[in-house]
C-alpha positions in Angstrom: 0.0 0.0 0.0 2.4 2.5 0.8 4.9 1.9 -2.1 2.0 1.8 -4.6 0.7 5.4 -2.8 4.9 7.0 -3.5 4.8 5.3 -7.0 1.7 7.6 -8.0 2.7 10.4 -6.5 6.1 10.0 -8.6 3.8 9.1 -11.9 2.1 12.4 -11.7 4.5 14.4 -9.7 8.0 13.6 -12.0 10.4 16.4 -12.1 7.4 18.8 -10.2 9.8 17.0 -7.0 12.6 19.0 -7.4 10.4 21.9 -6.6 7.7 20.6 -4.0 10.4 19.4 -1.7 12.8 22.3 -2.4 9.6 24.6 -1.6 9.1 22.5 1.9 12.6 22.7 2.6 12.8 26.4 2.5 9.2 27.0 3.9 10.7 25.5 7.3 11.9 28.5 9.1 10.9 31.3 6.6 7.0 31.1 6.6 6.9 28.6 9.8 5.3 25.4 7.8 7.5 23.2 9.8 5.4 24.1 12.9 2.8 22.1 10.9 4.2 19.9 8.8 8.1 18.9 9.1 10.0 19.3 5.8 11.8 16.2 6.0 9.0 13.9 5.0 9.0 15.6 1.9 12.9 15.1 1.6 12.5 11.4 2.4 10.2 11.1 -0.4 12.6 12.8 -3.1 15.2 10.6 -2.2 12.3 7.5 -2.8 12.3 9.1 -6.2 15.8 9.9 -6.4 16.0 5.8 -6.4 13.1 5.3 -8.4 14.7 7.7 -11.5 11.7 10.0 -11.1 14.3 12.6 -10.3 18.4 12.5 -10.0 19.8 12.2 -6.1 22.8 14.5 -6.2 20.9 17.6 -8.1 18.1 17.0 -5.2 20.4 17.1 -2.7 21.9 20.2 -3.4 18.4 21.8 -3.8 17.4 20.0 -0.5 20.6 21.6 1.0 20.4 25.6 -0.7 16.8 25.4 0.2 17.3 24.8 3.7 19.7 27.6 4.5 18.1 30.3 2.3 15.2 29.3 3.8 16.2 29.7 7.3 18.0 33.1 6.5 14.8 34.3 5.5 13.4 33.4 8.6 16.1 35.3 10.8 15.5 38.1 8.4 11.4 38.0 9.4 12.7 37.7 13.3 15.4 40.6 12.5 13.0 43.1 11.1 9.6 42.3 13.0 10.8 40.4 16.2 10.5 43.8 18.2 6.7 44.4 16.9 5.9 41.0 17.3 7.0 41.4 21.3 5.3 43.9 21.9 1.9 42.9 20.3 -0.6 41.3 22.2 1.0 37.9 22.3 4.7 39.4 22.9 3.1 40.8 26.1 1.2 37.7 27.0 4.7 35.5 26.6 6.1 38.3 28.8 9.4 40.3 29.3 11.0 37.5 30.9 10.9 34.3 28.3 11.6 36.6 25.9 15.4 38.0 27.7 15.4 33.8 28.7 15.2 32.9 25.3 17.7 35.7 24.0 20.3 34.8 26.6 20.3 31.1 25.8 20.8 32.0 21.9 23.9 34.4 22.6 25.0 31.9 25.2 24.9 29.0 23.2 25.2 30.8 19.8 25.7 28.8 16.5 25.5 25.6 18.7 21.8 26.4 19.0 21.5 27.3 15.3 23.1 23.9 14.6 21.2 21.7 17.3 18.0 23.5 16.3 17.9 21.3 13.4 17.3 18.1 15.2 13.6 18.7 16.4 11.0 20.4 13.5 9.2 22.8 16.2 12.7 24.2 16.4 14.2 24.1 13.4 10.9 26.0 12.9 11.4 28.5 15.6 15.1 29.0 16.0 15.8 31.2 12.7 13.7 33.8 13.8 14.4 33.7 17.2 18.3 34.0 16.4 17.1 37.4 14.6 15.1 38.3 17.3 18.0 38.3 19.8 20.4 39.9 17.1 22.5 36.9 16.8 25.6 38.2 14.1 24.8 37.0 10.9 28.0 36.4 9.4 30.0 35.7 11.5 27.8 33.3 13.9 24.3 32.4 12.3 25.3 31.8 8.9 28.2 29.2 9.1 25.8 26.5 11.6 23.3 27.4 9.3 25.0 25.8 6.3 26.2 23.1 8.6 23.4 22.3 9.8 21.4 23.1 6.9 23.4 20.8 4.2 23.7 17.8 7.1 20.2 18.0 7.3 18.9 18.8 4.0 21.5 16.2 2.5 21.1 14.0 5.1 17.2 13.3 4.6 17.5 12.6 0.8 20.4 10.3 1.6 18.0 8.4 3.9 15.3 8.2 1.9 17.2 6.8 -1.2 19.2 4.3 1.1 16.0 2.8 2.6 13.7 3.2 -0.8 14.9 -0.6 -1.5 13.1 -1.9 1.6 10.0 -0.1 1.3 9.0 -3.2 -0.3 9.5 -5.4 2.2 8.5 -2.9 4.9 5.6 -2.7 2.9 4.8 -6.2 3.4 5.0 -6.3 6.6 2.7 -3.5 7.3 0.0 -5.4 5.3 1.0 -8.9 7.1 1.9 -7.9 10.2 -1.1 -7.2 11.9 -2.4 -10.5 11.5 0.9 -12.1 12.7 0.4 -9.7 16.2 -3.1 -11.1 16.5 -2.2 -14.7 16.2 1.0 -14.0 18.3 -1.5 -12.7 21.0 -4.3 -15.3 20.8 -1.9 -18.4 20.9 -0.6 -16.5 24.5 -4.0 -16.3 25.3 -4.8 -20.2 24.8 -1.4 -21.1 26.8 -2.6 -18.8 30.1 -5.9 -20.4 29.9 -4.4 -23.8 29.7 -1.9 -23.2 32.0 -4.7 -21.6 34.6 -6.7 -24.2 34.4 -4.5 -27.2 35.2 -3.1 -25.2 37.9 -7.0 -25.1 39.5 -7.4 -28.8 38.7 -4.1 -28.9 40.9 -5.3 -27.0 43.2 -8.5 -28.7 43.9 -9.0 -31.1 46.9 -8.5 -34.8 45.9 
């Protein structure tokens, strides 16, 4: 079921992948989508296609990889230019004063060690661009380098994955259709054992 779902997508999608998961990859940390919907499930299924000749790996990589750091420079540009409106808005003044100096000492503490860690969750690979221009982290000299790090280790790094394991979707597959029934008979035959077992332990048990 689920390889027959990624081989339509990639019959109607084709060379439209390049630019559907270059767009998710950016969207991340400039417009936020990653709150909603991570970007690396879109990566894992370019490099599905990647295997699958839809599209070519190492051309999808690289656009996996620019897409991620432009995308979060965009999004420290948005928390640059409207981080001090945005805290003193309704909702700035609702998160208060004091998360907000919290949150802009651990950046400056931490610095591109943040930038680069941020990338391991999707709620702060979402949230950490912005934040970072919030608190005024320096842009070249700190922000920008862990951004390409992280942003080429991640962005690489999901395409890699899903080419290497496109091979056992197959057999994963499988198993997702089969298993289930395997679990159920797994638990009914333990089921049959207890009982058996219980009940020659009361027949033991009763007074001869």
């Amino acid at each position: 079921m689920v390889l027959d779902l990624l081989h339509r997508i990639g019959e109607h999608v084709g060379g439209w992948l390049y630019l559907i998961a270059g767009f998710f990859a950016f969207a991340e940390a400039a417009i936020m989508v990653g709150v909603v919907f991570p970007g690396e499930a879109s990566l894992l299924v370019a490099g599905f296609g990647a295997h699958q000749g839809w599209i070519s790996l190492w051309p999808m990589v690289a656009v996996a990889a620019v897409c991620a750091v432009v995308g979060d420079s965009v999004g420290y540009e948005v928390g640059r230019h409207y981080g001090p409106a945005l805290r003193e808005s309704r909702f700035g003044r609702r998160v208060g004063v004091k998360h907000w100096a919290t949150a802009d000492a651990f950046l400056h503490r931490h610095g591109g060690k943040a930038v680069f860690l941020g990338r391991c969750t999707a709620l702060l690979r979402a949230l950490i661009p912005g934040m970072a221009g919030m608190a005024r982290l320096p842009y070249l000299r700190t922000f920008l380098p862990w951004n390409m790090a992280g942003g080429v280790l991640w962005g690489g790094g999901c395409v890699l994955l899903g080419y290497g394991f496109s091979a056992s979707l197959e057999t994963i597959s499988r198993y997702l259709t089969w298993g289930p029934i395997a679990v159920i008979a797994v638990l009914l035959a333990a089921y049959l054992v207890y009982r058996l077992l219980r009940r020659r332990r009361e027949r033991s048990a009763e007074p001869s």
